[in-house]
N, C-alpha and C positions, 0 to 999 in steps of 0.2 A: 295043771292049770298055771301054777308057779312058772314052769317052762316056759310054756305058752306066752303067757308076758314079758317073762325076760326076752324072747327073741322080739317078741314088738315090739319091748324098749330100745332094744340095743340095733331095729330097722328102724326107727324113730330117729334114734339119735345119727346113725347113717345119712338120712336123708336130710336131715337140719345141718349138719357140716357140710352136705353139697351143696349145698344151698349157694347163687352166688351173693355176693355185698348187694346191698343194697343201698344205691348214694344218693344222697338231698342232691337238687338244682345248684349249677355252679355259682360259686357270685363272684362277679365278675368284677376287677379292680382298673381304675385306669390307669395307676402309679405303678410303671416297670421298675422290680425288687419288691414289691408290699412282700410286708412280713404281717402275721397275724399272732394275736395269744390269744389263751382264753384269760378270760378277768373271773367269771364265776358267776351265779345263779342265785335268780331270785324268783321263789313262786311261777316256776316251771319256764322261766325263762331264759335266754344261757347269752353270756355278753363276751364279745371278742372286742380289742382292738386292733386298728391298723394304721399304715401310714408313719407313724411315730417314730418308728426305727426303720423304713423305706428307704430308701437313695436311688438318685438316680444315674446316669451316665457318666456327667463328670463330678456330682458332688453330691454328700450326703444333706439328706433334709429330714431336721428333725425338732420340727417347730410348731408341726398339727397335727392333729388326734381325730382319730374318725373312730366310731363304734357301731355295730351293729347286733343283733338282737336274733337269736333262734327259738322257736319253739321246741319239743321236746320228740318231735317230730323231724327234726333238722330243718324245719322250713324258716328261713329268715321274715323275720314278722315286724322290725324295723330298724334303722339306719340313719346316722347324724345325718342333715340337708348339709348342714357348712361346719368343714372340720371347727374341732375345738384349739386355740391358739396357745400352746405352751413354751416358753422361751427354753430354744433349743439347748441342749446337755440338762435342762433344769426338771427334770421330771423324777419323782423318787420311788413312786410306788401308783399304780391303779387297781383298784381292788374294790371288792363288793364288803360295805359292812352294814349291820342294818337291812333297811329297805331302799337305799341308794347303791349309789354306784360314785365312788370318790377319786378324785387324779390330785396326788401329793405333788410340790414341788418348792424347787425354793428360789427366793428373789432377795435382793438388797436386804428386805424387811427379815427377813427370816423363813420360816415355812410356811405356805399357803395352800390352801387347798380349792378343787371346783366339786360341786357338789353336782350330782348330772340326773335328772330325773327319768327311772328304769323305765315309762313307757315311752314319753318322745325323745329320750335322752339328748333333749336341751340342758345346756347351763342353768343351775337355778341361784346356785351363790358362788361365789369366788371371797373366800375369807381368810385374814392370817389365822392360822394353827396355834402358832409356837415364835414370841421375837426372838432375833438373833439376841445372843450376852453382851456384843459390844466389843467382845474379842477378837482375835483373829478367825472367824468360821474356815475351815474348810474341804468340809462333809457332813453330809446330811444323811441318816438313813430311815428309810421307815419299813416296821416288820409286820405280822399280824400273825395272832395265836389262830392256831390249827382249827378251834371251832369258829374263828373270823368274828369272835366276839369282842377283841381288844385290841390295837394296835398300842407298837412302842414308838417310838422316835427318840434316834440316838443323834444330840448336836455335838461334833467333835470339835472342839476349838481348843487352842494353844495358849497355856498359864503365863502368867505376866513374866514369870524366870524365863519362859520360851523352852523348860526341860523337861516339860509335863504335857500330857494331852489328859481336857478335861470331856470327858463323856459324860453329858449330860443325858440323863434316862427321864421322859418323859411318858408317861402311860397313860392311852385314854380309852372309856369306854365304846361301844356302838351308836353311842349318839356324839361324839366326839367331846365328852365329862372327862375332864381331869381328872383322873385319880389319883396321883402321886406323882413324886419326883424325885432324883439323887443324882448327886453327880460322883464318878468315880474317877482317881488319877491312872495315868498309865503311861508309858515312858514314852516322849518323843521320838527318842532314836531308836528307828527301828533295829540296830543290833542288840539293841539292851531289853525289850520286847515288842511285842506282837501279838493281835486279835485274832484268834483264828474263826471265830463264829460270834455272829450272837443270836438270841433265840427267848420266844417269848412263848410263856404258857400258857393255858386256858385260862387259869385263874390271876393270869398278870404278872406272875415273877421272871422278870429278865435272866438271864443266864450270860455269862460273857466267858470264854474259854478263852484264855490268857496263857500266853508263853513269856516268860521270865528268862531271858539269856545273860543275864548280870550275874557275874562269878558264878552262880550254879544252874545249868539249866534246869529246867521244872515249866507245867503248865497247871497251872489252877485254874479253879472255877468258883469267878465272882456271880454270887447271887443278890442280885436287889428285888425291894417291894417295897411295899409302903412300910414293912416292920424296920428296914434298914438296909444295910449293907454285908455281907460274910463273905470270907472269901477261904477255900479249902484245897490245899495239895492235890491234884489228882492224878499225876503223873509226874515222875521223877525215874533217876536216871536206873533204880533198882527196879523199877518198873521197865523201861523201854534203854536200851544199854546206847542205843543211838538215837538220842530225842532233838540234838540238835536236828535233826533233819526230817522231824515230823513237822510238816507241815497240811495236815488234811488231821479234819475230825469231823465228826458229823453226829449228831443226837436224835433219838427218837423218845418222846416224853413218855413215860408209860403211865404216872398217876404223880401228883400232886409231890412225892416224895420220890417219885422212884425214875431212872435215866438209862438208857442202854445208851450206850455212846463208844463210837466204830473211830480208830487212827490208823493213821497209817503215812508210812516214810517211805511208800512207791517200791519198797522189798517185801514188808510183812504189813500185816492186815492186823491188826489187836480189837479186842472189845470187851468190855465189860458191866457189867447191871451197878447201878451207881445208887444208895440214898443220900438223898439233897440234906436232909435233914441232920442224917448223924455222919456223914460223912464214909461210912464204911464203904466196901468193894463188897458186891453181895456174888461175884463170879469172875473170870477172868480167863480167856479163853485168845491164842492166837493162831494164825495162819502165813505161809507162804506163801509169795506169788511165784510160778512161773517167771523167768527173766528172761531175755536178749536185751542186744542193746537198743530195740528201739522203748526198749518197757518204760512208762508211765503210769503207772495207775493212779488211780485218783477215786475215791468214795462218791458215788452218784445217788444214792438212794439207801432207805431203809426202809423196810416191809415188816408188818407184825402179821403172823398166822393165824388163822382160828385157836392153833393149838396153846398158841402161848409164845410157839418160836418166832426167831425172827431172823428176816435173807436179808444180807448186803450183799449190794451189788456194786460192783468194783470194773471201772473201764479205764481203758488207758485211748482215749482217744484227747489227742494234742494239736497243736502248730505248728504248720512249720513255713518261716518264712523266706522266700528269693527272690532276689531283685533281676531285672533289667537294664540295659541299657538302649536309648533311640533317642538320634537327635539331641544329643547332650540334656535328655532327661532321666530318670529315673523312677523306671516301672515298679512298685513293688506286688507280689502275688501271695495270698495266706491259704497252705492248703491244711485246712482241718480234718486231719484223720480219726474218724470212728474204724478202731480196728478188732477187738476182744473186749470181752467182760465177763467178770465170773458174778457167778451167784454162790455164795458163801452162804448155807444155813447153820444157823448156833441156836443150842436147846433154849427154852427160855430162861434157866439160871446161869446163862454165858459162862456154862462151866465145861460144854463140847461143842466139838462141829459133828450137826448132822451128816450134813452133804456138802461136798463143792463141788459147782460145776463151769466147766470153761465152755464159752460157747466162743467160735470164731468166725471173723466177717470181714469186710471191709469195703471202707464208703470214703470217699475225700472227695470234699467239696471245696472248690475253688473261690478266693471274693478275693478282688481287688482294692478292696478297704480297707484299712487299719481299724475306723473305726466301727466298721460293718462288723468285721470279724471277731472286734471283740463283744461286741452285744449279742449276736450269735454262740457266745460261748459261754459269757457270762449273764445273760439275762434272756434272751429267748432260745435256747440252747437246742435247737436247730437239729444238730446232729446227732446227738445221745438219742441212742435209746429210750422207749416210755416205761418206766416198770412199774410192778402195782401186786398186790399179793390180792386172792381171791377163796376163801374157806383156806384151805390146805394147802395148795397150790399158788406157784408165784410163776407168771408169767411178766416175759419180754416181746416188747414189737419194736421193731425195725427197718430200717431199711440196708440193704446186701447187694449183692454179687449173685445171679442166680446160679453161678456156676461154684459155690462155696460148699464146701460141705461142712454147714455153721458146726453140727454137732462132734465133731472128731476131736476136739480137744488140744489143737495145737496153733500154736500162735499163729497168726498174719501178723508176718512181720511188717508188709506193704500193704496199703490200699489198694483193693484193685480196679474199684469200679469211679469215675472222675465226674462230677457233677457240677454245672451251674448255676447254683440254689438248686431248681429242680430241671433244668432240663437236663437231658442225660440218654445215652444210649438204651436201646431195648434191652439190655442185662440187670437193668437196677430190677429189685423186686420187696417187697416189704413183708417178713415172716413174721408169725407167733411163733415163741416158742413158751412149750407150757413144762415147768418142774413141779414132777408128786413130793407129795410129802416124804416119800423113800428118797429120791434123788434122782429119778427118773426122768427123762429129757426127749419130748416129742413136738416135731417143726410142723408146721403147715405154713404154706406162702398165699397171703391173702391177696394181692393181687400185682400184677407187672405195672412198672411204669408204662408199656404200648397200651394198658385196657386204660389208661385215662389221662396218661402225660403228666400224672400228678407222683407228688413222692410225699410219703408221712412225714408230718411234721407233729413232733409229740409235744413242742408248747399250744396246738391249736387242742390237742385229746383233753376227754376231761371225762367225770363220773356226771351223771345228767340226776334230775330229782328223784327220777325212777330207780335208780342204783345202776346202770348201766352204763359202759363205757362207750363211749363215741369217737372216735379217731378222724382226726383234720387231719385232711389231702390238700398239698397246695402248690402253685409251679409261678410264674414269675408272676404271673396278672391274675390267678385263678384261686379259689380254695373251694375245698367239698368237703363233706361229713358222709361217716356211713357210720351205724354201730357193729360194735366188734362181736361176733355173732356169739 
């Protein structure tokens, strides 16, 4: 009888992998380049924007905000009538907190925000946040903790000597409550230091990863709350023997005291289990990268396991840009290579590596912008991979080269498949690949660019109320959903 089951589970599970996608209605954009994200979900509703980071032929436009609304069904169930008007560069963050839906920015006055109501998603307020100090402002940032219960807002402004940057930390709850405030100094000159992250918890405490290059290099880690300010060594040169040139760090909070936190200087990969509190290293575990000289890597994500462990995933996709020349102008071209990424599994006392695995591919996508390509990399990130850890299992989705053989483990040194935004020859093709908790590495190609003209876009994917992943498809004027089966 045992038997017997097992084979109809294992024809079961057969026939659900054949299965093909199943895609929502297209929606259809009139602005040639829409770019879309997802913003996040409220009581089974799920909000993208668009428009905002858009351009078109000859110039970028980025001054209106459109948003639109899905059910959990993929079916779009509503959409702005008349974009929302944000003065262009000024936008800091859009994000669901509460039972709203909120667009940060800043003006003369300091930061402001539009409050946008989740069924007709009309404007309902437009109100200052936070005034400017009076000082020199100039940057704004705003973060929000993981369960979307708090945001921070960091004002960067310039001390009356002009040899200090004052970070002002502002923290407010989901109804947008003051909780607290601090300000921290930090060096002007960027050779004497540098913020490499900041990062805000559930319960509110800001975190600021700090590089100190004034006679000795080191990078600390300033914690603020409403108890105060501390600030603790976490890396010096007995630690990492080459830290001037760590420039990447990345955190994942694990509880209230405790921090696995991934560096890396585009050679080696470090990590280590960190208490906030007493400051100690409760593990300390590093890695290799593979090298050529097109290597870049760069820390893109961090995944926790059912089991306790946790996968870094490490891409080296980059820039690279060439000019033209016509008629005594000058063309410029940015092609963004997604080419390799490992999955690095480490136990959960970052004291071994499970597993690493390289997977290779290759995708470049062409834009003519400067300032396209960089919102593309650093804010709608377009071309990266989506990663996301599932019980045991960490999976990557993509988009490739169908003629790649991702799994074999050796660099692409080149791009090989050429894209713009999403149109693209019949070769592009979008894979899973799923790693067991052994280290084991199995592909499926969930669909070509010929079955829809569309190419994944992993700022549009997202986890739905139901716990399931749904993946945005989008091509210049188009985007679709399907869930990831």
């Amino acid at each position: 009888m045992r038997k017997f089951i097992f084979i109809a589970l294992l024809a079961l599970s057969a026939s659900l992998s054949a299965q093909p996608l199943k895609w929502s209605a297209t929606y259809n954009f009139d602005h040639i380049g829409t770019f879309g994200r997802y913003i996040g979900s409220i009581n089974g509703k799920n909000y993208f924007e668009t428009d905002y980071y858009s351009h078109g032929i000859m110039a970028v436009s980025l001054n209106k905000l459109s948003i639109f609304a899905t059910d959990n069904q993929n079916n779009k169930i509503a959409q702005t009538k008349e974009p929302i008007k944000i003065p262009s560069y000024s936008l800091l963050n859009l994000t669901v907190l509460g039972d709203y839906l909120y667009a940060f920015y800043s003006d003369k006055e300091g930061v402001r925000y539009k409050r946008l109501d989740p069924n007709t998603l009309e404007e309902t307020a437009d109100k200052l946040l936070c005034t400017s100090s009076g000082k020199k402002t100039f940057q704004e940032i705003v973060i929000q903790s993981g369960d979307k219960s708090k945001i921070a807002l960091i004002i960067k402004s310039s001390t009356e000597n002009k040899k200090e940057v004052d970070n002002k930390i502002v923290v407010f709850d989901s109804k947008l409550s003051r909780l607290w405030e601090q300000s921290i100094l930090t060096a002007m000159d960027k050779n004497k230091g540098t913020i490499l992250q900041y990062q805000i918890a559930d319960n509110g405490s800001t975190y600021i990863y700090y590089k100190v290059s004034d006679k000795q290099t080191k990078i600390t880690l300033i914690t603020a709350s409403e108890k105060g300010v501390s600030t603790k060594t976490l890396i010096d040169r007995s630690e990492f023997a080459d830290i001037e040139n760590v420039d990447n760090i990345e955190s994942y909070i694990v509880d209230d005291s405790t921090l696995f936190i991934a560096y890396s200087n585009h050679l080696k990969l470090k990590c280590m289990k960190y208490n906030v509190v007493t400051g100690a290293v409760m593990g300390n575990v590093s890695f290799d990268y593979t090298t050529d000289k097109t290597t870049n890597w760069k820390i893109r994500n961090i995944s926790k396991l059912d089991n306790g462990n946790f996968v870094v995933a490490v891409s080296n996709a980059s820039v690279l840009v060439e000019s033209s020349y016509s008629m005594n102008m000058v063309w410029m071209s940015y092609y963004l290579h997604d080419k390799n990424f490992y999955a690095v599994c480490i136990d959960s006392g970052a004291s071994k590596i499970v597993y690493s695995r390289m997977i290779s591919k290759g995708v470049v996508f062409s834009i003519t912008s400067e300032n396209v390509a960089r919102v593309i990399m650093d804010k709608i990130t377009f071309e990266r991979p989506l990663f996301f850890a599932k019980g045991n299992d960490f999976y990557a989705v993509y988009n490739a080269s169908s003629n790649d053989d991702d799994l074999s483990e050796k660099i692409v040194p080149k791009a090989k498949v050429s894209t713009y935004f999403t149109g693209s020859s019949g070769k592009l093709v979008t894979n899973c690949v799923k790693i067991s908790a052994e280290g084991k590495a199995t592909k499926t190609t969930l669909t070509t660019y010929k079955d829809k003209k569309m190419a994944l876009s992993p700022a549009l994917s997202f986890i739905n109320d139901n716990g399931n992943w749904v993946l945005g498809f989008s091509s210049k004027k188009v985007i679709s959903f399907t869930n990831l089966p």
